[in-house]
Each structure stands twice: as C-alpha cells, then as structure tokens.
C-alpha positions as protocol buffer text, in pm:
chain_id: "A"
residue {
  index: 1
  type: UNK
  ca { x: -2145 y: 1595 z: -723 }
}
residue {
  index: 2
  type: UNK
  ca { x: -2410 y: 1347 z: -659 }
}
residue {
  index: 3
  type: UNK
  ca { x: -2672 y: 1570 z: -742 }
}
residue {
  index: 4
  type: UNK
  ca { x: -2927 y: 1559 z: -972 }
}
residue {
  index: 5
  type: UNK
  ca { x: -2918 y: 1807 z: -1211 }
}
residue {
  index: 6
  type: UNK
  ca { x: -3248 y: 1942 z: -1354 }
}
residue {
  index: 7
  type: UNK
  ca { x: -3231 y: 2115 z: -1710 }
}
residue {
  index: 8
  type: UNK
  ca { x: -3482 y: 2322 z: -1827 }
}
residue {
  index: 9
  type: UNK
  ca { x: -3611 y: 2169 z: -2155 }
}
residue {
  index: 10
  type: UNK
  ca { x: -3586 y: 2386 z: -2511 }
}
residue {
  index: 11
  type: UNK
  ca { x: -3702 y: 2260 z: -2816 }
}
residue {
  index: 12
  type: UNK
  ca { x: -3487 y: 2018 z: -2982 }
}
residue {
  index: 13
  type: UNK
  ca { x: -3360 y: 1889 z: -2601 }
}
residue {
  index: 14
  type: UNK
  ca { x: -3243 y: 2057 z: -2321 }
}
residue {
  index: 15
  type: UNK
  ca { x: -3170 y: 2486 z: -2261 }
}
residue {
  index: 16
  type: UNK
  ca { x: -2812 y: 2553 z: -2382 }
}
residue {
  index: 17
  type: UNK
  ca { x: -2714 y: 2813 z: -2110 }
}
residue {
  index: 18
  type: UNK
  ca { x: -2811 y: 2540 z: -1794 }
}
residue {
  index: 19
  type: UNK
  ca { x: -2592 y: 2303 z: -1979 }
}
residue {
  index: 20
  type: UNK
  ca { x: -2299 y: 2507 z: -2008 }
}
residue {
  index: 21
  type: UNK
  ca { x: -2312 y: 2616 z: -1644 }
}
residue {
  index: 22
  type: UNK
  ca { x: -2342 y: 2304 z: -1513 }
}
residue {
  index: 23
  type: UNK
  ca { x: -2015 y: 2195 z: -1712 }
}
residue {
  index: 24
  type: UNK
  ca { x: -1854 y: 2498 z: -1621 }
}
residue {
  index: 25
  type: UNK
  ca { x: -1972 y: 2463 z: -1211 }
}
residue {
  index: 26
  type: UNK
  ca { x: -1870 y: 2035 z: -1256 }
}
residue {
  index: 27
  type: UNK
  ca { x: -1542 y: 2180 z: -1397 }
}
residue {
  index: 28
  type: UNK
  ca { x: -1423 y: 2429 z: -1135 }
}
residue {
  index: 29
  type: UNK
  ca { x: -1477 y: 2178 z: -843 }
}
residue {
  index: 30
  type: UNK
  ca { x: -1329 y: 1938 z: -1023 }
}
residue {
  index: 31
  type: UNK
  ca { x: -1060 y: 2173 z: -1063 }
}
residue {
  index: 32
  type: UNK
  ca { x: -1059 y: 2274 z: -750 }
}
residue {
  index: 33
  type: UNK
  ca { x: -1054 y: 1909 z: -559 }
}
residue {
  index: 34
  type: UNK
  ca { x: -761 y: 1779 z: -779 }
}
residue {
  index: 35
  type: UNK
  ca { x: -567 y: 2081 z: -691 }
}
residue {
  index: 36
  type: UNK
  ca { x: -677 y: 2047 z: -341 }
}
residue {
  index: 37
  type: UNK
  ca { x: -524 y: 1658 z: -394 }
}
residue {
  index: 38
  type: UNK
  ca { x: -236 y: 1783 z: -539 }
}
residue {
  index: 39
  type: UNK
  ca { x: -141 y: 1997 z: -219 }
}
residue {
  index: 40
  type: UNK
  ca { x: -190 y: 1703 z: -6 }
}
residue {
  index: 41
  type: UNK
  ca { x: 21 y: 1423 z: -184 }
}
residue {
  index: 42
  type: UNK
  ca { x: 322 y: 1741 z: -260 }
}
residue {
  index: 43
  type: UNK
  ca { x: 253 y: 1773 z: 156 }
}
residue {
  index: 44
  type: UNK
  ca { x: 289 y: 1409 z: 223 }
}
residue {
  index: 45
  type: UNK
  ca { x: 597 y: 1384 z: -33 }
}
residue {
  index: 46
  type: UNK
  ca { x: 743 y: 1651 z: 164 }
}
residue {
  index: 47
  type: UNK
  ca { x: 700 y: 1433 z: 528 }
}
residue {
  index: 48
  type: UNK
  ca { x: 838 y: 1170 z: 385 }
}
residue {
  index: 49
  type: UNK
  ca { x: 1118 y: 1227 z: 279 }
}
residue {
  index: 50
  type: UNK
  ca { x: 1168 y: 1462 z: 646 }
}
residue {
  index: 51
  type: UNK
  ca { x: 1063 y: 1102 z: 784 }
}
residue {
  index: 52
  type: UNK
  ca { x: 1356 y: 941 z: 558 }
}
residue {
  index: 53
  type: UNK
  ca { x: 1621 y: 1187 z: 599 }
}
residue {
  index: 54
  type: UNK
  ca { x: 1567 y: 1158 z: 995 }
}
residue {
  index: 55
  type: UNK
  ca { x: 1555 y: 769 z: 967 }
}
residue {
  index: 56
  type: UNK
  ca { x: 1893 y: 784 z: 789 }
}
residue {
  index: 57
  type: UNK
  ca { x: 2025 y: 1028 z: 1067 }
}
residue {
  index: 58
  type: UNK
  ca { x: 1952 y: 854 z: 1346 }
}
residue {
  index: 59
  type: UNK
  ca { x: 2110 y: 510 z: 1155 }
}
residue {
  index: 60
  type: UNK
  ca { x: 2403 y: 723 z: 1144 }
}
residue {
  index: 61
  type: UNK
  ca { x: 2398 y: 796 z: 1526 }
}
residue {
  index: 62
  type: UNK
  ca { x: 2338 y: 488 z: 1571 }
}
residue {
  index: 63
  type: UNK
  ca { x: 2594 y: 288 z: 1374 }
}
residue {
  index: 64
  type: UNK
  ca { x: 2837 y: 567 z: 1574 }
}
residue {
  index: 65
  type: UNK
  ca { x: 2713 y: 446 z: 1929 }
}
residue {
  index: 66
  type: UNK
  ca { x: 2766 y: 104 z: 1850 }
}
residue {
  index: 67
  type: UNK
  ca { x: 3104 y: 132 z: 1697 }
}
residue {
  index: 68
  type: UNK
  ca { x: 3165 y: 297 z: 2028 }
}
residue {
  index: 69
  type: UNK
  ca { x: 3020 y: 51 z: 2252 }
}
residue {
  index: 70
  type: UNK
  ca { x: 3189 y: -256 z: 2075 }
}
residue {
  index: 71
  type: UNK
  ca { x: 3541 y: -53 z: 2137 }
}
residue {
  index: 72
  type: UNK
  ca { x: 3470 y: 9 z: 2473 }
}
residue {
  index: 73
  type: UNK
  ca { x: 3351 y: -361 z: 2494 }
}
residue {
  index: 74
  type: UNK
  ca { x: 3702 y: -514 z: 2370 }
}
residue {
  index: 75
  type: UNK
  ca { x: 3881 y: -287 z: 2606 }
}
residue {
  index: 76
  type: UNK
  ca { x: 3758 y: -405 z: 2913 }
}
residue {
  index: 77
  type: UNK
  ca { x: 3747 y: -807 z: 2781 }
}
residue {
  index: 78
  type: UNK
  ca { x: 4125 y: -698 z: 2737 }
}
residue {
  index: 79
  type: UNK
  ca { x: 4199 y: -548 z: 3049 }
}
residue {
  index: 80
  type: UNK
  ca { x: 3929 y: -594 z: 3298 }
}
residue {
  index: 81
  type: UNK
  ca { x: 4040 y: -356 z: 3564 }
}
C-alpha cells in the first residue's frame, strides 16, 4: 500500500472511475489482510489454550507424583528397613 497512486485528471479534479477502483483495490486487501489477521490470532487462541490445558495436565501429574513420593518418603523415615 505504499504506492503512489497516479489519477488521471478530469475537469473539475481527478477521473471518477480511477478513484473508485483504487478504493475498491485499497478495500479488498484491506479486507483481505485483516481476515488474514484474524486467522492467525483465532490460530494462536487455539495454541494457547492447547498450551494451557497441557500446563494444567501435567500440574495434575505432577501434584500426583509428589503426593506419592512424600508417602513413600514417611514410610521409610518410619520404618527404615
């Protein structure tokens, strides 16, 4: 978009018709990109909360493994053997 557009001149100011297609081509990319941004954040909502969920998973697993090790950690300070 950092082009220069060139109108052709008409009397009063600038040709109608090269107007109106430039709005309409600015419009369509512009469409285009922010739907293209759209996809991307919707895509990186979609990792995240994969990335959370999997975080929260492997809290559980881990809260389970240490619940197990501090058992098996009182049973042998009780009996050593």
């Amino acid at each position: 978009m950092s082009e220069l557009q060139k109108f052709r001149s008409a009397i009063g100011g600038f040709h109608r018709g090269d107007v109106a297609e430039y709005i309409e081509r600015t419009a369509l990319a512009h469409r285009e990109a922010l739907a293209e941004a759209e996809a991307k954040q919707k895509a990186a909502e979609a990792e995240t909360a994969a990335a959370f969920a999997e975080r929260d998973a492997l809290r559980a697993v881990l809260e389970k493994l240490t619940a197990a090790y501090d058992e098996a950690k009182a049973a042998l300070e009780r009996d050593p053997e």
